[in-house]
C-alpha positions as CSV (number, residue, x, y, z in Angstrom):
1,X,-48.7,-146.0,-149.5
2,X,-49.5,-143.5,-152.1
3,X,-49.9,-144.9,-155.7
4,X,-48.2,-142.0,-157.0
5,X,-45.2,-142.5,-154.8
6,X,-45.3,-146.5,-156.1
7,X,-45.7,-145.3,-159.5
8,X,-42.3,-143.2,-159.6
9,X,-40.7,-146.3,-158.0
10,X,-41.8,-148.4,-160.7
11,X,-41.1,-145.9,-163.6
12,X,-37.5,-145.4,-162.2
13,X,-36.6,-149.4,-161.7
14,X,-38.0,-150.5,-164.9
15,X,-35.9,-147.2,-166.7
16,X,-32.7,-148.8,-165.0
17,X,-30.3,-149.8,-168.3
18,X,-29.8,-153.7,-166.6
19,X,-33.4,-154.2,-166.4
20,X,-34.2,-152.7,-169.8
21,X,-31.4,-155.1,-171.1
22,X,-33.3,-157.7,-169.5
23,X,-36.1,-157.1,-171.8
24,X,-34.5,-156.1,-175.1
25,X,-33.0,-159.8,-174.9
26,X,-36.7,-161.7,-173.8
27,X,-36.0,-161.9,-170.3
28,X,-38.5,-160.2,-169.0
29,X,-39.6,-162.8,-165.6
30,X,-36.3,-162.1,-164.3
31,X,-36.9,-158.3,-165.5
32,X,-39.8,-158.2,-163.3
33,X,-38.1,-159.8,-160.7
34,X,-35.7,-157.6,-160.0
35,X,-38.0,-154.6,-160.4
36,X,-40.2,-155.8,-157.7
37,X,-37.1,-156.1,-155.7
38,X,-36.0,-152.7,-156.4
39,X,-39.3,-151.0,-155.3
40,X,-39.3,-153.0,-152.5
41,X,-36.0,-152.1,-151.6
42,X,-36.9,-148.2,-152.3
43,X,-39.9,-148.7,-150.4
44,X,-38.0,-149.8,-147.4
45,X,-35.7,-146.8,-147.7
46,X,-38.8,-144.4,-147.6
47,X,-40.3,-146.3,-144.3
48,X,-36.6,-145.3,-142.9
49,X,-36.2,-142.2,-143.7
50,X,-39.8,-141.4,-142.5
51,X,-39.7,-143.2,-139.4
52,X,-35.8,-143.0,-138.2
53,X,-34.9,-139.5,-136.1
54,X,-31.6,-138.7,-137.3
55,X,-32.2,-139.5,-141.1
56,X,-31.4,-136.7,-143.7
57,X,-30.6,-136.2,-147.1
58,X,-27.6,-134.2,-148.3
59,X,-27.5,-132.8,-151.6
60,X,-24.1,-131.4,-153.0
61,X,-21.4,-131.4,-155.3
62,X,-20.8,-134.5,-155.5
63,X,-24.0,-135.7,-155.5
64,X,-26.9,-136.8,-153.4
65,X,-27.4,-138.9,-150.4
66,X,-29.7,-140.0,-148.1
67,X,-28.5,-141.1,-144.5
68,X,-30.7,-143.8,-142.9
69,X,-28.0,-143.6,-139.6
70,X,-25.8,-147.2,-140.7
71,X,-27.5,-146.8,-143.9
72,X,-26.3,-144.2,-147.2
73,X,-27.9,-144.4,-150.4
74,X,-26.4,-142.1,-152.8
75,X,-26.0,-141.2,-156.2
76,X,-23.8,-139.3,-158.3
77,X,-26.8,-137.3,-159.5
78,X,-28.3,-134.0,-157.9
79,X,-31.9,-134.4,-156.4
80,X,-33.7,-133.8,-159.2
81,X,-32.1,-136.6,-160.9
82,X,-33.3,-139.1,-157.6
83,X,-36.4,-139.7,-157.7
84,X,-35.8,-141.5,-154.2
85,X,-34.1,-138.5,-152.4
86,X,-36.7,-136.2,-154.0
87,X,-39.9,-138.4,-152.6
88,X,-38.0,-138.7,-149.2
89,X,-37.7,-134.6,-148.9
90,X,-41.8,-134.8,-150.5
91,X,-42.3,-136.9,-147.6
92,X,-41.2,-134.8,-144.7
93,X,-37.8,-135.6,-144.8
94,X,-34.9,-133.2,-143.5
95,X,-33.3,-131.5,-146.2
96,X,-29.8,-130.5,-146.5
97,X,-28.4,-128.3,-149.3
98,X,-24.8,-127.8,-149.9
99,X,-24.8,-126.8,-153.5
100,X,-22.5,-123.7,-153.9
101,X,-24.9,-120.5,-154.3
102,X,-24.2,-118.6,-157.0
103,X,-26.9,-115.9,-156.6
104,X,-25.8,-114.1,-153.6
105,X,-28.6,-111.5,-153.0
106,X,-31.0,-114.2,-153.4
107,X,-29.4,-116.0,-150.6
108,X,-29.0,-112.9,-148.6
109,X,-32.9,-112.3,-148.7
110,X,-33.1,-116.1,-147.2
111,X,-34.8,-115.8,-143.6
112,X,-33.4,-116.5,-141.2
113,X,-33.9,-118.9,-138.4
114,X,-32.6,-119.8,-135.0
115,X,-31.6,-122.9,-133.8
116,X,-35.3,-123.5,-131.7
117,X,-36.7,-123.5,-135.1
118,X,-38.6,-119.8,-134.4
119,X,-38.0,-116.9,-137.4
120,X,-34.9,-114.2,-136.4
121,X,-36.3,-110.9,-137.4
């Protein structure tokens, strides 16, 4: 596993308000237990999404989700707000955007591609 991948883990479950909490009030064992738990958890969710066929994440209005098949994890946030959805699409993951466009000739000059995967001229 990639430190820096273990780093963003880290960063967002100790930035979580319950765990900061946790600390503010001395706690901090039980802080760092349920961090650890939390990256390992996140961690488990990355192994998925990398190793499970069908798994995708779906970004949209009403926020983002990754689908691990019997599995969603989802926030209310967009992807750049998930640090877990954004390291699963770094990591090869399938991405889905269904975000309304709002600069058509941008999305006009997309390519274009057929279903085989090949470029449609």
């Amino acid at each position: 596993m990639q430190t820096g991948v273990l780093r963003v883990l880290r960063a967002t479950a100790a930035s979580w308000w319950r765990h900061k909490e946790l600390r503010r009030t001395g706690q901090t064992g039980q802080a760092l237990q349920l961090e650890r738990e939390t990256v390992l958890r996140d961690l488990g969710y990355l192994r998925q999404a990398a190793t499970l066929p069908n798994a995708h994440v779906i970004c949209g209005e009403g926020g983002t989700f990754i689908h691990l098949g019997w599995t969603t994890v989802s926030t209310l946030a967009p992807i750049e707000r998930f640090p877990l959805a954004a390291l699963a699409v770094a990591r090869g993951t399938p991405f889905i955007d269904i975000r309304p466009v709002t600069d058509v000739i941008a999305f006009a000059n997309l390519p274009r591609v057929v279903r085989d995967g090949s470029g449609d001229p």
